[in-house]
N, C-alpha and C positions, 0 to 999 in steps of 0.2 A: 457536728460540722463546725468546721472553721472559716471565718471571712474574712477576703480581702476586701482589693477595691475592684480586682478583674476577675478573680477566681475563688473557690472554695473548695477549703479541701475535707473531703469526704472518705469514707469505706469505701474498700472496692465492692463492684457488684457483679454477679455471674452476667451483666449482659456487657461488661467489657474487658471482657475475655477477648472478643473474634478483634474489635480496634486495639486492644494492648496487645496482641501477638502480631498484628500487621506493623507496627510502632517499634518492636523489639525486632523485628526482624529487615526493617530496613538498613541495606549495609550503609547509607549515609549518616545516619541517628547512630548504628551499632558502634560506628568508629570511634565516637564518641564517649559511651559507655564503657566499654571496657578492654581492660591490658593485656588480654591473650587474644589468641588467634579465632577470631569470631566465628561460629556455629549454629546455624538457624535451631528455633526452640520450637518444640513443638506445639499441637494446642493440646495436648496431656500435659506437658509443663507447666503451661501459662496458668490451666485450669486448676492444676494442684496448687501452684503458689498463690495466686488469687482466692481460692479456697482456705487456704493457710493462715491469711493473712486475719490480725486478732491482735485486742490488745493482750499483753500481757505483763507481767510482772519484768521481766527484764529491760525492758523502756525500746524495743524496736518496736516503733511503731511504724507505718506505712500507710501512705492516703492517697487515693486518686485525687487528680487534679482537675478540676471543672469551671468551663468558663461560665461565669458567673450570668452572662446573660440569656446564653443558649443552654445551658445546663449539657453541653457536650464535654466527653471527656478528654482530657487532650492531654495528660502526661502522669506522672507520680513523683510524689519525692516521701525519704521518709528517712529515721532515724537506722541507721543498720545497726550501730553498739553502742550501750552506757558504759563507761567505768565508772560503778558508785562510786567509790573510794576516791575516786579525783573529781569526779562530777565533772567527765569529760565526755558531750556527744558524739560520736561521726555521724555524717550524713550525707544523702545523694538526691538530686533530681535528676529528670527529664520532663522536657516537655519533646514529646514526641511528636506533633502534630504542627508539621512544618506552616503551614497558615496561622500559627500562632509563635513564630521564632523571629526575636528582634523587635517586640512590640510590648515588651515591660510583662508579661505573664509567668514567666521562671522566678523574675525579680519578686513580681507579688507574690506568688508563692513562699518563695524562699521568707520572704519577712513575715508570712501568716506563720511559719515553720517556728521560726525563729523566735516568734512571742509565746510559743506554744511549748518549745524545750525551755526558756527561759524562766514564764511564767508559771508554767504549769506542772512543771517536771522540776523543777530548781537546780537545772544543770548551770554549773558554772563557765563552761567552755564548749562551742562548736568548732567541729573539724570538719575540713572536705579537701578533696585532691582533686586537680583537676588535669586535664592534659594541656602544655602548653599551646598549642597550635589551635586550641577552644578561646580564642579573645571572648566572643557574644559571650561565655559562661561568667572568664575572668572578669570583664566590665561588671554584669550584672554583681557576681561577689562581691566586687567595691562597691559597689552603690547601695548592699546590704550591710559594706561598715567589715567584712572580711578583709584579715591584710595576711602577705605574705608570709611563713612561718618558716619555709622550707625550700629546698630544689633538689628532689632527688634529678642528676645529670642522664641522658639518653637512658633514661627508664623504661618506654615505650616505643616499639616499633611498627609504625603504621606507614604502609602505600609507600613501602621502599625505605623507609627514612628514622631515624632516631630524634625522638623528643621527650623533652623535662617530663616531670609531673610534679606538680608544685603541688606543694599542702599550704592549705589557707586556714585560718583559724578569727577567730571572733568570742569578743568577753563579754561576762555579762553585764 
């Protein structure tokens, strides 16, 4: 386990399957997450991938996210690809658990994340994309020391409309 000041990030466990598929499956949280046309997941999916999930030799690793006082689970974030060769991470969070949005919990995370591919991993660079019209994400990125890298232009189509998707990045 890893610690913040608000949260800890952890293995997933089979009992948050039934909150991580309720979390995934909110269309407010989903808009957020990803660039195609959203599709409720099932709880066979959630259970397979949570099941899945393991360290391994490729450097994807994945943690739930836990507030460190209640020990509830309230989002994930984790590495999706290494490129050894460049010693470059991507990565993604959520905090999915809207009573924890806007309250410094994505930020602590992200910097528990961030000591954790630096230190522990000896990646040289983090990546992340984010959607423009996500400010609460963008903020927290700066305040973990992430700056702009990129703008791909009306990349994203969400609730009618065309928006950026910035790639952010951070050194070691």
């Amino acid at each position: 386990m890893y610690y913040g000041e608000k949260v800890v990030l952890r293995a997933y466990r089979e009992d948050d399957i039934d909150i991580a598929l309720k979390l995934v499956n909110d269309k407010e949280l989903k808009k957020f997450l990803v660039n195609f046309i959203p599709f409720p997941m099932s709880k066979w999916e959630e259970e397979e991938w949570i099941k899945s999930q393991k360290s391994n030799k490729e450097g994807t690793y994945n943690f739930a996210i836990e507030d460190i006082e209640t020990n509830k689970y309230i989002g994930g974030c984790g590495i999706n690809s290494v490129d050894w060769l460049t010693r470059v991470a991507v990565v993604g969070i959520m905090i999915g658990d809207k009573d924890y949005w806007g309250k410094g919990y994505g930020t602590d995370a992200m910097k528990v994340l961030i000591d954790f591919i630096f230190n522990d991993m000896n990646i040289n660079k983090i990546r992340l994309s984010v959607f423009s019209f996500n400010e609460r994400a963008i903020k927290s990125y700066e305040k973990c020391g992430f700056e702009v890298e990129g703008v791909l232009k009306n990349e994203i189509f969400k609730d009618g409309k065309y928006y950026d998707e910035i790639i952010m990045s951070k050194f070691k």
